[in-house]
N, C-alpha and C positions, 0 to 999 in steps of 0.2 A: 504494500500500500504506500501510496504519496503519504509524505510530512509535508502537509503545508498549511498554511497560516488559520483555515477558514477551520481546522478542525480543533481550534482551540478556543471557538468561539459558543460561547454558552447556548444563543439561539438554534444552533447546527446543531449540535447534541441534542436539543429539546426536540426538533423537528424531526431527529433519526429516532428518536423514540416513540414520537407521536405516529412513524410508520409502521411502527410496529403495533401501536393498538389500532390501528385501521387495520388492518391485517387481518387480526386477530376476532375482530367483528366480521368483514367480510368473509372470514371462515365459515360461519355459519349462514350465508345468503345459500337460498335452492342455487341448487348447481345449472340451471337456466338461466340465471342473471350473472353467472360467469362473465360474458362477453356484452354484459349491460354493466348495470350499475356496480357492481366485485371489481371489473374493470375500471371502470371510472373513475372512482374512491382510489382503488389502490396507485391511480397515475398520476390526481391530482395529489396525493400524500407524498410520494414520491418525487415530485417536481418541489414544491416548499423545500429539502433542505438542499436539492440540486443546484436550485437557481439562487438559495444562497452561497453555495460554495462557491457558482461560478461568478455570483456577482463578487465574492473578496478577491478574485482573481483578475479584476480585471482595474486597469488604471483609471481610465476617467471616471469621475465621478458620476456623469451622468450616465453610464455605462452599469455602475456597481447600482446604484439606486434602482435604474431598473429590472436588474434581476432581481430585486430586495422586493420591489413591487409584484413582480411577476409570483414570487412565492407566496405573497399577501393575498394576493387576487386566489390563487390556489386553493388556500384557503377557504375563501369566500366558498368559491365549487364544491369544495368537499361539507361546507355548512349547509349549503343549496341541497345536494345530494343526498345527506344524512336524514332530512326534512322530506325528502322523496321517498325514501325507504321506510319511515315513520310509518307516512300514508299509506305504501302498498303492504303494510303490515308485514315488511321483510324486519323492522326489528322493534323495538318498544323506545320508546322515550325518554320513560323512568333508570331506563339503564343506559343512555346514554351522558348523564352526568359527567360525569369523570371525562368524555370524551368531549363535550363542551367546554370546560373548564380548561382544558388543555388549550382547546381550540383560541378559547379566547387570550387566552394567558400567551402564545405564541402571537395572534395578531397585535396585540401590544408592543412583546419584544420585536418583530419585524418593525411595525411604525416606529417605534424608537429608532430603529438601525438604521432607519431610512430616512427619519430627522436626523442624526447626527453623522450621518457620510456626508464629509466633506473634500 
């Protein structure tokens, strides 16, 4: 593996964890929505600490910001998505706590990251 700079970065960790309990939920979707929403979830999860990593890599500013966005908006999709699943009664609500809280607690830390790259 690379040593480089973004994986020293608190919000990157949080994000590599946060793909792991989407994961973890989309295990249990019917194996029909595999190549629907199982897919979705797991790419839009996967993109949040991607497009951080790539935004710490790269020099302009306006460059890193918007990969920092790009991960924020991610985000958003996978709160979209989550909210989709609710209704087609692929999961419950009441158990998605933990999974919200997360959610939000990383759109935080991105907006922050994304105020203070300068």
């Amino acid at each position: 593996m690379l040593s480089l700079s973004h994986k020293n970065l608190a919000v990157w960790k949080q994000a590599i964890d946060f793909v792991t309990q989407v994961y973890r939920i989309t295990e249990k979707f019917p194996k029909d929505e595999l190549y629907g929403l199982t897919n979705q979830l797991r790419r839009a999860a996967v993109s949040v600490p991607s497009n951080i990593a790539e935004g710490a890599s790269r020099k302009p500013v306006k460059d890193r910001r918007r990969f920092y966005e790009i991960a924020r908006s991610s985000l958003v999709e996978i709160d979209t998505q989550l909210e989709i699943s609710v209704k087609l009664g692929l999961m419950k609500e009441s158990g998605l706590s933990d999974v919200y809280e997360e959610l939000n607690h990383l759109f935080a830390l991105i907006s922050n990251l994304i105020q203070s790259t300068r």
